[in-house]
RODRENGU-124356 format. One line per field, with one value per residue (C-alpha): residue number from 1; chain; z, x negated, y. Coordinates in steps of 0.02 Angstrom, whole numbers, plus 50000, padded with zeros to 5 digits. Last residue first. Example, Ala and Ser with C-alpha at 12.3 -4.5 7.8 and 13.67 -1.06 7.14 Angstrom:
2
num: 2,1
cadena: A,A
w: 50357,50390
u: 49316,49385
v: 49947,49775
END
This chain:
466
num: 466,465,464,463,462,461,460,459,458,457,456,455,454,453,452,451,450,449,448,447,446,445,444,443,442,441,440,439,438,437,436,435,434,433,432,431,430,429,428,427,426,425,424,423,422,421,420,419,418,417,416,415,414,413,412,411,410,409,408,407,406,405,404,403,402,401,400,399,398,397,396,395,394,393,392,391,390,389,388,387,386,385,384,383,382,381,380,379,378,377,376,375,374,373,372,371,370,369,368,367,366,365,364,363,362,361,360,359,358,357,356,355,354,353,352,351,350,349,348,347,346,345,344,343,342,341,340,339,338,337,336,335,334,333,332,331,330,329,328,327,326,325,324,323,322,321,320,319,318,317,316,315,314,313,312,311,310,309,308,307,306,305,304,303,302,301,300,299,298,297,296,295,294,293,292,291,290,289,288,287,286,285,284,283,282,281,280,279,278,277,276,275,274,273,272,271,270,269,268,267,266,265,264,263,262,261,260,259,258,257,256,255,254,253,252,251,250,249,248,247,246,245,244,243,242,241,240,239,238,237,236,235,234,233,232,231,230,229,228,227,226,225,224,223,222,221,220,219,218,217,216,215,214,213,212,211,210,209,208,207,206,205,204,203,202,201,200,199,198,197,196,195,194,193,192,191,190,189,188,187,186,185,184,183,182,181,180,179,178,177,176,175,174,173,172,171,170,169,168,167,166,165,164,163,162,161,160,159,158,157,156,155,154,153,152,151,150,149,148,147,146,145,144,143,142,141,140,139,138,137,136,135,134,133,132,131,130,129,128,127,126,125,124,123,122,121,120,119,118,117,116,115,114,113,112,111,110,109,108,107,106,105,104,103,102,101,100,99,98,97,96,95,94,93,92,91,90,89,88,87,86,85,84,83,82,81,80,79,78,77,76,75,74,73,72,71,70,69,68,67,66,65,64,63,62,61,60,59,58,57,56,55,54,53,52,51,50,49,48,47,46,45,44,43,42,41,40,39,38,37,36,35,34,33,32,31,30,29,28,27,26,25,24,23,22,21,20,19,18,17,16,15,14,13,12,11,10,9,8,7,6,5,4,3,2,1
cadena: A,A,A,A,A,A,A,A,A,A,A,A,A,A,A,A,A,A,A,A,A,A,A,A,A,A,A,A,A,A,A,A,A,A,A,A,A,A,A,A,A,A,A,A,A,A,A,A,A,A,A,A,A,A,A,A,A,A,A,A,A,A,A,A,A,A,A,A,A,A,A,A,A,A,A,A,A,A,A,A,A,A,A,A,A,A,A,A,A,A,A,A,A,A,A,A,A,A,A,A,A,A,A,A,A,A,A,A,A,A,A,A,A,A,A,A,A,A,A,A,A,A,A,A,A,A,A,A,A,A,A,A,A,A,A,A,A,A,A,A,A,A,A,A,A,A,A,A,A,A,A,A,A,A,A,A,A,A,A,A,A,A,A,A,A,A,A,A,A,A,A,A,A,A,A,A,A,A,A,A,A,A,A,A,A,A,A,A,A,A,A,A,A,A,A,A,A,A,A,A,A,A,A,A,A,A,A,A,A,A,A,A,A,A,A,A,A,A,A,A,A,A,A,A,A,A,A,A,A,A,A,A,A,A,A,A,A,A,A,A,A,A,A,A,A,A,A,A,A,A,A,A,A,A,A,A,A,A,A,A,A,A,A,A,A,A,A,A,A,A,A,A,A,A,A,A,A,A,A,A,A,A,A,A,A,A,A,A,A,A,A,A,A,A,A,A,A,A,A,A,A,A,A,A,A,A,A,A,A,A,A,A,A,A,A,A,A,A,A,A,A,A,A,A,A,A,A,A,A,A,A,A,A,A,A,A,A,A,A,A,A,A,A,A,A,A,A,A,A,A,A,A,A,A,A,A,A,A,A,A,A,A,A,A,A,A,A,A,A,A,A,A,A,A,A,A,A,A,A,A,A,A,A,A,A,A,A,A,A,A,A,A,A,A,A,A,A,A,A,A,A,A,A,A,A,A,A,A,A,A,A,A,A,A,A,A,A,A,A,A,A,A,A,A,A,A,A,A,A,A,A,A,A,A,A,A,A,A,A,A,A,A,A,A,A,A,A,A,A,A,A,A,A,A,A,A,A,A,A,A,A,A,A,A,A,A
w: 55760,55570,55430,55461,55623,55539,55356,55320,55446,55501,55548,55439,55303,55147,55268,55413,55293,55225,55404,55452,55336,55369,55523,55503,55408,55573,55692,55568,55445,55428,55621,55639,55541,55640,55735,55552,55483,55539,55518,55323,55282,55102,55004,54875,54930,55114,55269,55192,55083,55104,55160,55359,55327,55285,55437,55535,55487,55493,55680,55723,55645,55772,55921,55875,55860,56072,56113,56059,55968,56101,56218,56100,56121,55960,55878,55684,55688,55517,55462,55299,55233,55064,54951,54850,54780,54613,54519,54681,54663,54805,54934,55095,55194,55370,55558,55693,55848,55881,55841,55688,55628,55642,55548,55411,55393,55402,55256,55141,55165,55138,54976,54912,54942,54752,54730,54831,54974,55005,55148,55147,55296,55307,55494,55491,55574,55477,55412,55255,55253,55165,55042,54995,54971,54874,54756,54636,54607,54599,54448,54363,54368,54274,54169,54082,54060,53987,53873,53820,53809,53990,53983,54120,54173,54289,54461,54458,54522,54501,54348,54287,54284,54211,54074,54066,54077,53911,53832,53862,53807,53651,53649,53648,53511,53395,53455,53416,53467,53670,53832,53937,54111,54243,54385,54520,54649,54818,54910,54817,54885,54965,54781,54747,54651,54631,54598,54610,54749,54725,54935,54945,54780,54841,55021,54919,54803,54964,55049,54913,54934,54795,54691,54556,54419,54294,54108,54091,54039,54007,54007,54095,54251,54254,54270,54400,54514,54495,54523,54708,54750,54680,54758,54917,54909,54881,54813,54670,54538,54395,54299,54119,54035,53848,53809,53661,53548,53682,53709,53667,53828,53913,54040,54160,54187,54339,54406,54590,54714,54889,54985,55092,55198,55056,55060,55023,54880,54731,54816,54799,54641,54578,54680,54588,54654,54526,54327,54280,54212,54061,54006,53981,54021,54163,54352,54537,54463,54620,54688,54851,54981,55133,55148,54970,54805,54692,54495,54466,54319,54218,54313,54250,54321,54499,54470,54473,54350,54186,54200,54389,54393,54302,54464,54559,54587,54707,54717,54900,54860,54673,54689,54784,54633,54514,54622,54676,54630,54480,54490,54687,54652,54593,54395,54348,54154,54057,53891,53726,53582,53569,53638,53755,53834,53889,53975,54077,54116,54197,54269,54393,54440,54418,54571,54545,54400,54207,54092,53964,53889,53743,53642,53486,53588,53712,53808,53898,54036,54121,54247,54394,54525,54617,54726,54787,54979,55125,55256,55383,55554,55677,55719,55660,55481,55406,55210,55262,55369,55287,55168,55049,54974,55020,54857,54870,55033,55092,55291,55341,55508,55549,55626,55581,55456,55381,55371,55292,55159,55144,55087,54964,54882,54866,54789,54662,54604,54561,54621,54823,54904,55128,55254,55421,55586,55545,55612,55667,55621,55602,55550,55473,55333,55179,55238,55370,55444,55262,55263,55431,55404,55276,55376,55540,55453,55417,55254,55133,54961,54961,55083,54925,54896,54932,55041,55113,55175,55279,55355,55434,55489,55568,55641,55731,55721,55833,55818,55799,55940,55916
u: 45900,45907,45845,45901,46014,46150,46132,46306,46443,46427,46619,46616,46531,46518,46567,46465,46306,46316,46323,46182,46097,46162,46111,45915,45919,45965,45844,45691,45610,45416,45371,45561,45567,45438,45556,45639,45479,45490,45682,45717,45591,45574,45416,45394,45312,45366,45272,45261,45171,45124,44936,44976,45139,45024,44922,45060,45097,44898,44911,45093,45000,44868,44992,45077,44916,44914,45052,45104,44923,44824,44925,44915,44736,44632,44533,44601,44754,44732,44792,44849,44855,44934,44895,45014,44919,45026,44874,44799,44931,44878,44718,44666,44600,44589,44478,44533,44441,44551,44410,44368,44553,44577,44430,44463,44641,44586,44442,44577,44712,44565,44515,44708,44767,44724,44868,45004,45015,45076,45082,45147,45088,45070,45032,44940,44923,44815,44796,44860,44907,44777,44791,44986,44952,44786,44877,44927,44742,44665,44787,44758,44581,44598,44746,44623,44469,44603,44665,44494,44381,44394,44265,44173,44099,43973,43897,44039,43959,44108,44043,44032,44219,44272,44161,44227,44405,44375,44300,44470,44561,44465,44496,44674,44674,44611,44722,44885,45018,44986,44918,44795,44744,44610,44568,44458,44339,44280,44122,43993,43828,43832,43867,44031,44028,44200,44235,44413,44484,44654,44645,44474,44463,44609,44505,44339,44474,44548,44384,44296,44438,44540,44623,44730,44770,44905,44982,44828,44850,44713,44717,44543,44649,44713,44562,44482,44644,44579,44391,44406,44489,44318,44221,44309,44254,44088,43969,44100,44142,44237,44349,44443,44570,44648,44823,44914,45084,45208,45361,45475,45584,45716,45869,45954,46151,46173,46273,46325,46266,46311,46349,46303,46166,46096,45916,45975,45829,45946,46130,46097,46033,46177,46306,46269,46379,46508,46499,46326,46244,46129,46049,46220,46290,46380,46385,46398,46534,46655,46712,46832,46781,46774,46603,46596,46560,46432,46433,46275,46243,46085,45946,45769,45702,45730,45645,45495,45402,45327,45149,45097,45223,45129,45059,45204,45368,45523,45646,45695,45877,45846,45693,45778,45925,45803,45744,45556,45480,45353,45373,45281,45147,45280,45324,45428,45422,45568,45490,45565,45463,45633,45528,45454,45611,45655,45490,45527,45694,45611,45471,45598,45681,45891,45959,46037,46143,46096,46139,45999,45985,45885,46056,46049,45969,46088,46019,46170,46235,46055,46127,46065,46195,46190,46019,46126,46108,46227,46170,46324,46332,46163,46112,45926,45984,45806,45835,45767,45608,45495,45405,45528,45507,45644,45714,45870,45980,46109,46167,46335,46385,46565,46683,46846,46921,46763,46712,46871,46841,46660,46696,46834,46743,46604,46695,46789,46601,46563,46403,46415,46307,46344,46224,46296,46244,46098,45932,45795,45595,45469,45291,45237,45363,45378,45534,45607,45794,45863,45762,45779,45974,45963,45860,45965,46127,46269,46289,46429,46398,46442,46603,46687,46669,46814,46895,46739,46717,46893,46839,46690,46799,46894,46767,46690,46559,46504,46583,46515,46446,46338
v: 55919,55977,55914,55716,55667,55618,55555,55586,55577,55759,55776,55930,55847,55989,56149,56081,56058,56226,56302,56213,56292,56461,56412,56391,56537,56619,56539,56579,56446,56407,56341,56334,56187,56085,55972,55901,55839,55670,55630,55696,55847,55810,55706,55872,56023,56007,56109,56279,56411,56590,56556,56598,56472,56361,56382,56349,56194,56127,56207,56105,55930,55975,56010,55821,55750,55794,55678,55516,55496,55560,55449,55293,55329,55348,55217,55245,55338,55413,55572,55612,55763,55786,55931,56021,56195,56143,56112,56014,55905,55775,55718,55724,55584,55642,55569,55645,55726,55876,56013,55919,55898,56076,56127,55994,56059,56267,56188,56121,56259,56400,56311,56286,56475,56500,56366,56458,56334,56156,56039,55848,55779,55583,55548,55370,55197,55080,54918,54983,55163,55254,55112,55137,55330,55311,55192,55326,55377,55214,55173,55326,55324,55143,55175,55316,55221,55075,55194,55223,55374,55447,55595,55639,55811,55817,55889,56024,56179,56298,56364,56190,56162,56294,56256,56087,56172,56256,56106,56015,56134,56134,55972,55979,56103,55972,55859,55954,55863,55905,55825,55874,55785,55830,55714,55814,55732,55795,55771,55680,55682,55500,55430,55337,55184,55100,54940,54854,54738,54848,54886,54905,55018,55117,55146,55211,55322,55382,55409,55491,55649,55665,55819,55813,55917,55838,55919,56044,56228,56322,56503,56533,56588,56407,56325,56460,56407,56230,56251,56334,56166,56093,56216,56195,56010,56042,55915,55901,55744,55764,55654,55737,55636,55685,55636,55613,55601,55707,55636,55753,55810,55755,55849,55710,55709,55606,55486,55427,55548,55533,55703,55830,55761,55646,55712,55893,55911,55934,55949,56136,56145,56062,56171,56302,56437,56530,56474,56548,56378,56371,56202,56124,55969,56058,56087,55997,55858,55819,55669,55675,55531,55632,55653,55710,55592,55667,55666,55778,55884,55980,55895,55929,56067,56003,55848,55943,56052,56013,56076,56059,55949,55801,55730,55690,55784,55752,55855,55738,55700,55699,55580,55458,55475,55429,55253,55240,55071,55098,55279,55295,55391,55537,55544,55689,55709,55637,55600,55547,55461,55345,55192,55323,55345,55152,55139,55318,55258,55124,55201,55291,55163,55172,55156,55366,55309,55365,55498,55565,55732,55775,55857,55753,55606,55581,55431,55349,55230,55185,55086,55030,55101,54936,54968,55114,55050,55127,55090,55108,55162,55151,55326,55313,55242,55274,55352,55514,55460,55576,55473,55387,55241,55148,55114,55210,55255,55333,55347,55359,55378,55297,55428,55324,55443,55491,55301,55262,55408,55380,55184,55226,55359,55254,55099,55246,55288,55120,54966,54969,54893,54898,54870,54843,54892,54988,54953,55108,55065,55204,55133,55273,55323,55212,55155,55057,54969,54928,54789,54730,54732,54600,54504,54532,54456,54587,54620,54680,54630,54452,54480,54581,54753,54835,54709,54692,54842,54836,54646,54737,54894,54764,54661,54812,54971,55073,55242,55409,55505,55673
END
């Protein structure tokens, strides 16, 4: 695929739409729009472009349609599959701009807001109204909304609440060739032909650029109980989690860590934490509800849970400041696997029962290639993230052979009824182990899809798909 390079005059065209102040060109400016959060990956764009209204969008992908100028969209960067990486030069086009939250509908819990919105943000401005919009990934201090639309992403609360995907009721999107379209309705039922906001959800900006979105809310709810327990065995601990669930309870988060991601968070947030030789695998409970009373008898309930499945204790965070504290190692295990190291972030996922057999098939594999792993993730959702660290190994072994492992810890989850994505997309990285879970001919009805919404394949070229 060719699309052109671009010149002065498309340069002078994008900034009569925008003015000269929001079209960029200088290497710094492209450097920053040239990585993500994935690896150490690095492609440049040729211009970076912010746009801050719908009709500035449309007038961009309507020029670059007509000239055959890629288009790649991007949010905050976070992203962990390479989605937002312009590896086909073109346009970057940022959504920084869109940072408006332009509505909280209280009468019908629905809030509408632009996709550069951050994700904590809207979550800040909710719980003043005792309002709750539930998908929180690791990354909700930074990550923008409409990042998490193009990838579904989820985060610890899912297990109870869902993903983004349960939560959008309408998207304003502008096409590859500049038309705008809403996807649905402000409604929480939708049987008017295809839904086209479902499929948009998860399509990491391959089919079109979103611009608004209609956002379903919850009640906030009033408290939160949070349970820390340590395991010997890590398959008894994954072993624990389906056993949770089976017992009827029904916690809000269900996490599993490895003592090497909370012993690397601690480095990296210059905090203590004690971890004891025999420890193998830690679980991070949360319940939340109204009714406290009932809340701890949830609580009790997983205990016992717990225990059966040779927990070596129970803790009991008492303080909001107990709580922030596990919290806060736990979403930084992603950013400290990675610093001052080289790593493979794999986001697998299995039916949840599946999760013990996942774990130790990952830990066989890695043995038998020589690699050192730091698993960890939504172990209430069976979503666990394997990351795999670089350490001392050859640039050879690393360019070559971890590339067969990574295809063994893929296949496996397709052996366990699950696949390679639960929620951080397939975007560049991912893209050359599709078929591993996906035959030939579903394959092309994708591609299909994508030729019928950008039939010059402007958008995010290169992403999905080879």
């Amino acid at each position: 695929m060719t699309f052109k390079k671009l010149d002065g005059t498309d340069i002078n065209y994008f900034s009569g739409i925008l003015g000269p102040e929001y079209v960029l060109t200088n290497q710094d400016d492209l450097a920053k729009n040239a990585k993500d959060y994935t690896e150490d990956l690095c492609y440049f764009p040729e211009v970076v472009l912010k746009p801050n209204t719908t009709a500035e969008v449309a007038s961009i992908l309507t020029y670059c349609n007509s000239q055959n100028i890629c288009v790649t969209p991007r949010g905050a960067g976070t992203g962990l599959s390479g989605g937002s990486l312009p590896i086909m030069g073109g346009v970057s086009l940022s959504m920084e701009r869109f940072n408006n939250i332009i509505e909280i509908d209280e009468r019908n819990f629905q809030v509408h807001v632009e996709p550069g919105v951050i994700n904590e943000a809207l979550q800040n401005v909710l719980k003043e109204k005792e309002l709750f919009y539930p998908p929180d990934p690791a990354s909700k201090g930074s990550c923008f909304l409409g990042g998490n639309v193009a990838h579904s992403s989820g985060g610890p609360r899912a297990v109870k609440y869902g993903t983004t995907r349960d939560y959008v009721l309408n998207l304003e999107v502008v096409l590859a060739n500049g038309d705008i379209i809403e996807t649905g309705a402000n409604t929480l039922k939708f049987s008017t032909g295809y839904n086209l906001t479902q499929l948009m959800i998860g399509s990491e900006g391959t089919l079109g650029v979103v611009t608004k979105m209609v956002l379903k809310v919850l009640p906030l709810p009033k408290n939160t109980l949070l349970l820390f327990a340590p395991f010997a065995s890590p398959e008894k601990a994954c072993e624990a989690v389906s056993g949770i669930f089976r017992a009827g309870a029904n916690p809000s988060a269900c996490e599993f860590i490895e003592p090497d991601g909370f012993r690397l968070a601690a480095n990296l947030l210059n905090i203590s934490f004690p971890i004891a030789e025999e420890i193998g695998a830690y679980l991070l409970i949360e319940v939340d509800g109204n009714d406290y009373t009932a809340m701890m008898q949830e609580c009790e309930t997983i205990s016992e849970v717990l225990y059966n499945h040779q927990a070596i204790d129970v803790l009991f965070a008492e303080t909001a400041a107990q709580k922030e504290y596990y919290w806060k190692l736990r979403r930084s295990i992603g950013e400290a696997t990675k610093h001052n190291n080289t790593y493979k972030e794999e986001d697998t996922v299995v039916p949840r029962a599946e999760l013990p057999e996942l774990f130790k098939g990952v830990k066989e594999i890695a043995s038998r290639y020589g690699f050192r792993t730091v698993c960890y993730g939504h172990a209430g959702d069976g979503n666990l993230h394997v990351n795999i660290l670089k350490d001392q190994l050859s640039d050879d072994f690393w360019n070559h052979e971890i590339n067969l492992a990574i295809i063994e810890i893929f296949e496996l989850c397709k052996k366990l009824k699950g696949t390679i994505s639960g929620e951080h997309g397939i975007g560049l990285v991912q893209q050359k182990y599709m078929p591993i879970v996906m035959p030939a001919h579903q394959l092309q009805l994708m591609k299909n899809i994508k030729a019928a919404f950008d039939p010059k394949g402007i958008l995010n070229p290169g992403k999905i798909f080879n």
